[in-house]
C-alpha positions in Angstrom: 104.0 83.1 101.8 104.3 87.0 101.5 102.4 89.6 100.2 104.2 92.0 97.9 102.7 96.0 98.4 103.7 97.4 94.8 103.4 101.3 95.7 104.5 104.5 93.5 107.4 104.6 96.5 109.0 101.0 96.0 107.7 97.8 97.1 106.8 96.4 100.6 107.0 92.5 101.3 105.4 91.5 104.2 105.8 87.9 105.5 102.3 85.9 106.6 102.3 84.7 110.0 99.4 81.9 109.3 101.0 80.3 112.4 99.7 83.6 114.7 96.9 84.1 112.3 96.1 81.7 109.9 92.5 83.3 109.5 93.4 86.3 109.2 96.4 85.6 107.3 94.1 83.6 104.3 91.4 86.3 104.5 94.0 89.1 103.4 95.8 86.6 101.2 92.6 86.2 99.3 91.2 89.5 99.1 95.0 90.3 97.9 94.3 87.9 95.1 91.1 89.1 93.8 92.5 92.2 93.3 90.8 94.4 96.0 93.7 96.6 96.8 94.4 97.6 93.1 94.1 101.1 93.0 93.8 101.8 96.3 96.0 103.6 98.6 97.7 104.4 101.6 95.7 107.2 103.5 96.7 106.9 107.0 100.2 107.8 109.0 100.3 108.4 112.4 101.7 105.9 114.5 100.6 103.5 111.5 100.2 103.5 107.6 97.0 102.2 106.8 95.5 101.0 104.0 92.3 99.0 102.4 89.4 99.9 100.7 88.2 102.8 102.5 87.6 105.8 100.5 88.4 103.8 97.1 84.3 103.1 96.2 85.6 99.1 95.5 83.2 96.5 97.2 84.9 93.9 98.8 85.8 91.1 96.6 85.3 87.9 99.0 81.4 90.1 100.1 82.0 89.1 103.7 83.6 90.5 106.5 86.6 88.6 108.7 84.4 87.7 111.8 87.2 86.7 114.3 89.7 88.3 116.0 92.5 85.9 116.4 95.1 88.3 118.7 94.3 85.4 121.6 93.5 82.4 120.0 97.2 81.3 118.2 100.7 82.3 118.9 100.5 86.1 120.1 102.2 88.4 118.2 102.5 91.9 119.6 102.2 95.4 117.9 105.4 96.1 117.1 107.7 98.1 114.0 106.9 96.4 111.1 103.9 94.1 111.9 101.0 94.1 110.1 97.6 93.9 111.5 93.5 94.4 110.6 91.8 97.4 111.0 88.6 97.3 113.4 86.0 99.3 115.0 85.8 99.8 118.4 84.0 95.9 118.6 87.3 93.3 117.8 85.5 91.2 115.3 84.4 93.1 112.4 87.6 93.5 110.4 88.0 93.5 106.6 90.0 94.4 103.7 91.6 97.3 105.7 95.0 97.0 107.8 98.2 98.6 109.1 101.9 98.5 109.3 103.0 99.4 112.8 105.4 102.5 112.3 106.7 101.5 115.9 105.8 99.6 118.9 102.2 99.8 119.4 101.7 97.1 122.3 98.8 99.1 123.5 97.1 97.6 120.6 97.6 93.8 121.4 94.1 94.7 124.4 92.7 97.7 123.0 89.2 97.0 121.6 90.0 93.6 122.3 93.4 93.7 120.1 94.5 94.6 116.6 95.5 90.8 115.1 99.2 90.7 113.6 98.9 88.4 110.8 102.4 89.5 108.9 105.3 91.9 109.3 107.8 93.5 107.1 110.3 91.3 105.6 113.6 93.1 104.8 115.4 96.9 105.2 114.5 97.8 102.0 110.7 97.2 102.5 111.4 99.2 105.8 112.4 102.1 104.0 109.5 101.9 101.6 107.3 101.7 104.8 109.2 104.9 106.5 109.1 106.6 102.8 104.9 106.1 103.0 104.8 107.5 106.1 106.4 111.1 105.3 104.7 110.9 102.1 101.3 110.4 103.6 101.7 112.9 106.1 102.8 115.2 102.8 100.0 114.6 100.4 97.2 112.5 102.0 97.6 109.3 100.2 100.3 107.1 98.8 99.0 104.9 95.4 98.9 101.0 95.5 99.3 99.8 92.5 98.6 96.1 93.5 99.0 93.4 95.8 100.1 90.3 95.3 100.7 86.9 97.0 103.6 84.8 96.6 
């Protein structure tokens, strides 16, 4: 399964890891499908491009937070370019809608704050380029649009 990131810059496919992640991986999958990240955006590059509902004023769809952080439970999959992984607080299990693409490799993330939980990465060069065309952009202008997010 993959999500597909339609953004005003291209598309980005990512490829699920439910085998690293499969909590993490359904969670997204499903607030994907209800259509939180319609209309949302991009707001964050740094060593990541982030994205999710913060900033947007849309509730989250599935009304709960993802309570567990799987970084050590399944298959470990480090913080490297191109994987995908939920946002968190400083505490590891109160993710939610909101994650990032690793613009580089971020293995200080697989511990810090008791990890950030890869549950996809980037599935081909041209998605890579969208990804690298978010980042300047972002940096730019503050925000890149998502226009949805899909599951297939």
């Amino acid at each position: 399964m993959a999500l597909n990131i339609s953004t005003e810059l291209g598309v980005i496919r990512l490829r699920l890891r439910p085998d690293a992640a499969p909590e993490t991986a359904s969670y997204i999958s499903r607030a994907a499908a209800a259509g939180a990240y319609d209309g949302t955006s991009f707001y964050r590059s740094d060593f990541v491009i982030q994205c999710g509902l913060h900033g947007s004023g849309k509730p989250n769809p599935l009304g709960v937070d993802l309570k567990v952080n799987e970084t050590a439970l399944h298959q470990r999959v480090s913080n490297a370019r191109g994987t995908a992984a939920v946002a968190h607080w400083d505490v590891p299990d109160c993710g939610n809608t909101e994650f990032f693409i690793n613009l580089g490799a971020n293995s200080h993330l697989d511990a810090a704050y008791g990890g950030y939980c890869v549950f996809a990465c980037v599935e081909d060069d041209a998605s890579f380029a969208v990804v690298d065309q978010i980042a300047e952009a972002v940096k730019q202008r503050s925000k890149v649009a998502i226009q949805s997010i899909t599951v297939s």
